[in-house]
C-alpha positions as CSV (number, residue, x, y, z in Angstrom):
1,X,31.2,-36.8,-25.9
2,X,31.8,-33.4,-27.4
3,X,27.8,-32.7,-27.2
4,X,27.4,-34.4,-24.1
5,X,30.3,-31.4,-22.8
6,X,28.3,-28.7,-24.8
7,X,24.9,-29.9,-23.0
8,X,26.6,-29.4,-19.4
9,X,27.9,-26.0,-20.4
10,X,24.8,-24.6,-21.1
11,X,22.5,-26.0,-19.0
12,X,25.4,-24.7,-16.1
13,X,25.4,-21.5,-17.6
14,X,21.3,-21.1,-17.8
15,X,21.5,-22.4,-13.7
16,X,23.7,-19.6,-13.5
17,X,22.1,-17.1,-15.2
18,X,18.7,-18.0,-13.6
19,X,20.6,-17.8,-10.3
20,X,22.1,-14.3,-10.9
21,X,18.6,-12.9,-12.7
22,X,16.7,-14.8,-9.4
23,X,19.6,-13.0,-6.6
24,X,19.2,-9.1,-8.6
25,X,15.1,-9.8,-8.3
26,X,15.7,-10.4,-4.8
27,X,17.5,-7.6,-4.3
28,X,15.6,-5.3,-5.4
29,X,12.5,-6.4,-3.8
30,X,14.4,-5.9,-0.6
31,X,15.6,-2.9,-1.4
32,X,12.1,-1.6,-2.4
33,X,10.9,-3.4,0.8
34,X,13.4,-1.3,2.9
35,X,12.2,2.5,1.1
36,X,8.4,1.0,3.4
37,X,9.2,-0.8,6.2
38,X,10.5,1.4,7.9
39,X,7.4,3.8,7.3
40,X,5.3,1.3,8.9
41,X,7.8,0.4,12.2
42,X,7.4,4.2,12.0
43,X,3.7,4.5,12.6
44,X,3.4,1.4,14.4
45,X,5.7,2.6,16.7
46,X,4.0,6.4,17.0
47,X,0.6,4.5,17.7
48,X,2.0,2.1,20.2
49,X,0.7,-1.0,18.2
50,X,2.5,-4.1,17.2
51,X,4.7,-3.4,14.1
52,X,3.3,-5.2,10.9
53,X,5.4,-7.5,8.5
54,X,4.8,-6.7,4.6
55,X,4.7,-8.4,1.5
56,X,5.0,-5.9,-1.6
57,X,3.0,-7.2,-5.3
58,X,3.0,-5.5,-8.1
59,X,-0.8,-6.2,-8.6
60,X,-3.8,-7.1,-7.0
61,X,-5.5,-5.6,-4.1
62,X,-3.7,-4.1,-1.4
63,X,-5.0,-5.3,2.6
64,X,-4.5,-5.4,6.2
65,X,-4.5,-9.3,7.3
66,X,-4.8,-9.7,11.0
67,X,-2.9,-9.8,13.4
68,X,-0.2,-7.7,12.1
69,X,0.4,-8.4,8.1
70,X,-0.5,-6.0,5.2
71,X,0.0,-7.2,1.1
72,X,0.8,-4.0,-0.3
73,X,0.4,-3.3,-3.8
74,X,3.7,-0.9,-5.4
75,X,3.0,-1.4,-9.1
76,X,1.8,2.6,-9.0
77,X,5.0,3.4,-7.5
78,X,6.2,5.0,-4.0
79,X,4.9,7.9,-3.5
80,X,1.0,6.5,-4.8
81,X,1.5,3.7,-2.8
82,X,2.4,5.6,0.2
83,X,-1.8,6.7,1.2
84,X,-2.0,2.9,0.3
85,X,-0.1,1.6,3.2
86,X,-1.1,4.9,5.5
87,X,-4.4,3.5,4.8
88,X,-4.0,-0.2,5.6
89,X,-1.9,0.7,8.7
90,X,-4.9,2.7,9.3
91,X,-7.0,-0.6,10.0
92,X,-4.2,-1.7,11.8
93,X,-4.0,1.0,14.3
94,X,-8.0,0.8,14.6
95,X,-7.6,-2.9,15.4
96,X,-9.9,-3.8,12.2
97,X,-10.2,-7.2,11.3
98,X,-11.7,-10.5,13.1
99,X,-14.1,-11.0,10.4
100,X,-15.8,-7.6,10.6
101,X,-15.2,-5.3,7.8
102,X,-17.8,-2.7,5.9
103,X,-17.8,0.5,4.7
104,X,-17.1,2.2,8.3
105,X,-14.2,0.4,8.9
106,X,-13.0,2.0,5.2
107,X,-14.1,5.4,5.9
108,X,-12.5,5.4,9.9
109,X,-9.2,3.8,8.1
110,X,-8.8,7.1,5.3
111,X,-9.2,9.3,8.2
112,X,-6.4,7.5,10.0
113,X,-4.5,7.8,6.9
114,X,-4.1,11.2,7.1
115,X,-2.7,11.1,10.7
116,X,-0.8,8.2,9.8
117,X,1.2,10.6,6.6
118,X,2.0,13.1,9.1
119,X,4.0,11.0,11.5
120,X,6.3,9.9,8.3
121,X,6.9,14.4,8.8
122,X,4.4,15.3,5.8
123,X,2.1,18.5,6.7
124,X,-2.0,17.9,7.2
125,X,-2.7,19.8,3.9
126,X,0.0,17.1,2.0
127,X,-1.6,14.5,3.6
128,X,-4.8,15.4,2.7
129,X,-4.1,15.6,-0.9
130,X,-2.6,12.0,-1.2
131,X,-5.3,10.7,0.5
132,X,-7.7,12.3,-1.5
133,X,-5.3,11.6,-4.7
134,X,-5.7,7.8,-4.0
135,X,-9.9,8.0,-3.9
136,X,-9.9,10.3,-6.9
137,X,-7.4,7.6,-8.8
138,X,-9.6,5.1,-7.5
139,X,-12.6,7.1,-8.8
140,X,-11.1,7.4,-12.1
141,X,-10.4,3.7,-12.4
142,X,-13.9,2.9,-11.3
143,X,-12.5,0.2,-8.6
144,X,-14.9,0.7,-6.3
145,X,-17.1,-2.6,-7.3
146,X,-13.6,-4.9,-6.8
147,X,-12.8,-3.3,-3.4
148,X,-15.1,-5.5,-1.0
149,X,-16.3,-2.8,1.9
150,X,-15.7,0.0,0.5
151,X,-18.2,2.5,-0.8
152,X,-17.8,4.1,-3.9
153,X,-14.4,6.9,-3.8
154,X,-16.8,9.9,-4.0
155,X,-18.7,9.0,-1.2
156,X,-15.3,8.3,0.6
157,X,-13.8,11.3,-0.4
158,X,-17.3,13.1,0.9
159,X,-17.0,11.5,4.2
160,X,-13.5,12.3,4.7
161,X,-14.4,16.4,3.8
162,X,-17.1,16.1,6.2
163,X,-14.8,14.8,9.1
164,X,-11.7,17.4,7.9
165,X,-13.9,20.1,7.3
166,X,-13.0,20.5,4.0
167,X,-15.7,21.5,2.1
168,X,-13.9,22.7,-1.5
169,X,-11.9,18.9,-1.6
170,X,-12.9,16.9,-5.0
171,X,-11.6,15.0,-7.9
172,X,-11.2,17.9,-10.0
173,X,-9.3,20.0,-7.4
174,X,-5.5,20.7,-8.4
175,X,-3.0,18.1,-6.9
C-alpha cells in the first residue's frame, strides 16, 4: 500500500512538473512570437496585403507558404532573424508562390526586404546592412546548395548592389 501511495506521488508530481515545464515553453514561445508578429501585421498592413500567420523553429529553413503563412527560423536570434522574415514577407508582398519559385523570385524578395526594414522605422543604410548581413552569414555558412532557388549569397548580394547602387557593399565591409 505504502508503494502503491509513493508510486501515485510521483508519477502526480512528474504530470505536474511536465505540465509546468510544458505551460513556461509555451509562454515563451508566445512571448517570442509577440517581439514578430506584430512586425509582420506591420508590413502587411503598410503593403495592403493580407496579414500572414507564423510559426517560429529554432532550426531548419525559414519560408513563405502560400496563401499567407511563413515558418520562420529564430535560433540566430532577433535581430538576425529580423532580414529573415523582411525577406519572406518579401515573397509575400510580391505574391510569390503557386508552384513558381527560382532565383528571381529570391533576388526581387531581398530587394523587398530592404523596403520591408524601413516600414518597422529602420533607415535605408540600416536596412541595407542587415540584408546584406544575412547573405554574407549565409555566405560564410556556405548554405547556398540547401536553399532551393536561391543563387549563391554573393551573387545575391551582387544583384542587390546593382539594383541599390551600391557599388562598395561586400562580405568583408564593416557591419
Amino acid at each position: 500500500m505504502w508503494v502503491a501511495r509513493r508510486c501515485v506521488y510521483w508519477v502526480g508530481a512528474s504530470l505536474l512538473a511536465l505540465g509546468v515545464t510544458g505551460c513556461a515553453a509555451a509562454q515563451a514561445y508566445r512571448q517570442e512570437l509577440d517581439r514578430y508578429q506584430p512586425l509582420a501585421d506591420q508590413a502587411a498592413d503598410h503593403f495592403n496585403k493580407t496579414r500572414v500567420s507564423l510559426t517560429l523553429t529554432a532550426g531548419g529553413v525559414s519560408s513563405y507558404r502560400q496563401p499567407n503563412s511563413i515558418v520562420l527560423n529564430t535560433r540566430f536570434g532577433f535581430e538576425r532573424s529580423l532580414p529573415i522574415l523582411a525577406h519572406e514577407l518579401g515573397h509575400h508582398i510580391l505574391n510569390h508562390g503557386g508552384g513558381m519559385s527560382g532565383s528571381a523570385h529570391e533576388m526581387d524578395a531581398n530587394a523587398k526586404a530592404v523596403e520591408v526594414i524601413q516600414v518597422w522605422g529602420y533607415s535605408e543604410r540600416e536596412a541595407i546592412l542587415m540584408v546584406a548581413g544575412m547573405l554574407c552569414r549565409r555566405q560564410a555558412r556556405g548554405a547556398a546548395a540547401s536553399m532551393g532557388g536561391h543563387l549563391s549569397a554573393a551573387d545575391e548580394l551582387e544583384d542587390l548592389k546593382r539594383r541599390l547602387s551600391l557599388p562598395m557593399l561586400d562580405c568583408s565591409s564593416p557591419r
